[in-house]
C-alpha atoms as one frame of an Amber mdcrd trajectory, in Angstrom:
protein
   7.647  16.056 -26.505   8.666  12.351 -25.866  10.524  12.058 -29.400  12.511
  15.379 -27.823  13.224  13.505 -24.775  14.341  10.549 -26.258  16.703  12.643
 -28.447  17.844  14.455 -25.894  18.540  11.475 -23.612  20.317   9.358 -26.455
  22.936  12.744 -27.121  23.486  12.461 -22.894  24.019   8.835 -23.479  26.734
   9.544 -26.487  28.062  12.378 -24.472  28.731   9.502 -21.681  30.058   7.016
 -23.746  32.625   9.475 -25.364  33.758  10.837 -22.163  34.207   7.394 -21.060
  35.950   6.097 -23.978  38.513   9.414 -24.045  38.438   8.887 -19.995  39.809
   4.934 -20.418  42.265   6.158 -23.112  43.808   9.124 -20.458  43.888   6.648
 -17.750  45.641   4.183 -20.091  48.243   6.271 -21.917  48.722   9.194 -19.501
  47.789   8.107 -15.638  49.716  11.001 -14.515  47.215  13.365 -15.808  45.078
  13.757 -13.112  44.195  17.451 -13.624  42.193  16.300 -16.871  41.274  12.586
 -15.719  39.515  13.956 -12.273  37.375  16.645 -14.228  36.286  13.971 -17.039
  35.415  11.852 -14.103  33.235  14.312 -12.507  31.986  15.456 -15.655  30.702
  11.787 -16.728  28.997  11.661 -13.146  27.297  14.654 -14.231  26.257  13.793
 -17.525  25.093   9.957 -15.787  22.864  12.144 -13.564  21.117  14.052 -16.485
  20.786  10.609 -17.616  18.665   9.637 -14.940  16.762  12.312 -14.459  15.945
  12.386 -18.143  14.767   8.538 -17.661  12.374   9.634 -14.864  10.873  12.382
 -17.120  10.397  10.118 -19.748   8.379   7.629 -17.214   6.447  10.458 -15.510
   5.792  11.900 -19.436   4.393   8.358 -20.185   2.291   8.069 -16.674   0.812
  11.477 -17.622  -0.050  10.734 -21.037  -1.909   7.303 -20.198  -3.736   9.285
 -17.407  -4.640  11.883 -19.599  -5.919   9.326 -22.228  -8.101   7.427 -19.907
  -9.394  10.675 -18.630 -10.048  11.900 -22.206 -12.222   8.427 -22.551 -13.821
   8.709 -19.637 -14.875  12.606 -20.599 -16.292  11.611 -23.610 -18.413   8.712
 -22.111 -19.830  10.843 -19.482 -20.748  12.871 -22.388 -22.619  10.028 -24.185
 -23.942   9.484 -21.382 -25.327  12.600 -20.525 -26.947  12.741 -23.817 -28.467
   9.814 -23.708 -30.260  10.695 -20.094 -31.254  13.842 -21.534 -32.804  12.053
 -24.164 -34.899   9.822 -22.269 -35.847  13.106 -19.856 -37.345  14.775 -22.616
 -39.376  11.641 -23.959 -40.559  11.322 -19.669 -41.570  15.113 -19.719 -42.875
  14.782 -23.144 -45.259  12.098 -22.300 -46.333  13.189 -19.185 -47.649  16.605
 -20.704
């Protein structure tokens, strides 16, 4: 899922950067033309928004993962754990009988 993310983000972040480009360009050659210049300006404050949201995915995506792997370690030394006191259980019953 994170490669997705990143992809995803990086097309928002082209999508930005050509709206801004063509935006500049409007404003430059044609600032008259403010029935496409305020929509491209709206729509590039929309686009910066999925940009930040997709950045706080990607950091609650990583926070989730690094929880899950230190909870995935911790299982599987309870585990050894476990074992090994069950071990030394049946050697105390063992000897007592």
């Amino acid at each position: 899922m994170s490669l997705e993310l990143i992809k995803r983000k990086s097309g928002m972040n082209t999508l930005y950067w050509r709206l801004k480009y063509s935006l500049d360009e409007i404003q430059e050659k044609h600032p008259e033309r403010l029935d496409i210049i305020c929509p491209m300006e709206e729509s590039m404050k929309e686009v910066a928004a999925v940009v930040e949201y997709l950045t706080h995915c990607e950091k609650v995506y990583q926070a989730t993962e690094r929880r899950s792997h230190k909870l995935e370690l911790e299982n599987l030394q309870l585990k050894q754990e476990n074992r090994s006191l069950s071990e030394h259980l049946k050697t105390l019953i063992s000897g007592e009988i």
